[in-house]
N, C-alpha and C positions, 0 to 999 in steps of 0.2 A: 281502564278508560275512566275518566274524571270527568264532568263537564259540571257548567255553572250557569244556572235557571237565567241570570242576569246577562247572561255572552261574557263575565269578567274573565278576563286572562288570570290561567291557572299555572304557575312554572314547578316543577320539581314537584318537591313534597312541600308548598304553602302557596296561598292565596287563598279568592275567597269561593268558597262550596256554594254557601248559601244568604239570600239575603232576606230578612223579614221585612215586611211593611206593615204599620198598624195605622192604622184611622177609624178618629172614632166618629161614630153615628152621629150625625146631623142635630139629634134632640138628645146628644151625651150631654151630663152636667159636668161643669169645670171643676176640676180638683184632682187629686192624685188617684188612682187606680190601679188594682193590681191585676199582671196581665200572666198568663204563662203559656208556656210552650211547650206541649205534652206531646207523649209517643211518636218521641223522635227512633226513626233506623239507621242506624250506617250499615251500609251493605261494601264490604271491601271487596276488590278485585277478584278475587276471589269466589265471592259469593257468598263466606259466611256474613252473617248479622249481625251486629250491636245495638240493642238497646241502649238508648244516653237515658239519662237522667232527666226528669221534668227540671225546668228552669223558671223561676217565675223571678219577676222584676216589676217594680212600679214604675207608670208612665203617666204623665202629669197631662189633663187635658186642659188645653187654655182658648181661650178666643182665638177665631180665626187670624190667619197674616197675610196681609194684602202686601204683597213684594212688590218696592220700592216706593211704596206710602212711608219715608222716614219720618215726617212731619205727623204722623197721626191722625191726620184728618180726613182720614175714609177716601180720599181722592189718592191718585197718581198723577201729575202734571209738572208743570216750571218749577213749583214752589218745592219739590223734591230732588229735583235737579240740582237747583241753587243751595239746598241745606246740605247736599252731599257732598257738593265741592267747597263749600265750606268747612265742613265735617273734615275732610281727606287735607285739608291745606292746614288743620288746627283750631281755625276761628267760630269753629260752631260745637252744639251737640246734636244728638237724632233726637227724637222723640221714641222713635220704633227702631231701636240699631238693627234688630234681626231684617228687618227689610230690608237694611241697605246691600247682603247681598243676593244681587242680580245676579251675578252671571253664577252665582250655585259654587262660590269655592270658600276657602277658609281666611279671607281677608277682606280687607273693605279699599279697594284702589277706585282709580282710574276706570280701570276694566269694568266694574260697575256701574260709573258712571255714563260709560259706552252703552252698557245693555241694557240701560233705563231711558236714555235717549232712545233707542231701538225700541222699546216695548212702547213707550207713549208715542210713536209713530205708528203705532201698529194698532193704534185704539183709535 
């Protein structure tokens, strides 16, 4: 039996087991940081055990990101709107590109511009 903490669909023998989330503390200072991930088990089907290996990796803390503030300016309104279809048509840049997206995928369309219309309707 397989299953995965997140609900993700698991097929065969790949997908995903597990998922980390880090956040840092409210009064963490900005800069790189090194984080690891210790006594990990894999327990197969079976029932025998694996220890994995500790993993450590750095994770850069940066200022917070107010999603679909492109313009910078601590707000969400019109003026984010207009820089992003701007942005999407060629004729602009962001201020905040990471904010531009909204709807949480790997590119900056249209569909972004939908779920920022959405969310300032929602304020």
């Amino acid at each position: 039996m397989t299953f995965s903490m997140s609900n993700a669909n698991f097929y065969g023998t790949s997908g995903p087991l597990v998922y980390v989330t880090l956040q840092a503390d409210a009064d963490a200072s900005t800069g790189a940081k090194t984080a690891t991930i210790a006594s990990q088990v894999f327990t197969e089907w079976n029932g025998d055990q694996s220890k994995w290996a500790d993993v450590s990796f750095t994770v850069t803390v940066g200022s917070s990101l107010l999603i679909g503030d492109v313009t910078g300016d601590g707000n969400v309104n019109a003026a984010d709107v207009t820089a992003l279809v701007n942005y999407i048509l060629g004729r602009g840049t962001l201020v905040k590109e990471a904010a531009a997206y909204v709807n949480d995928d790997t590119k900056i369309d249209i569909q972004d511009v939908t779920a920022l219309i959405e969310l300032i309707k929602k304020m």
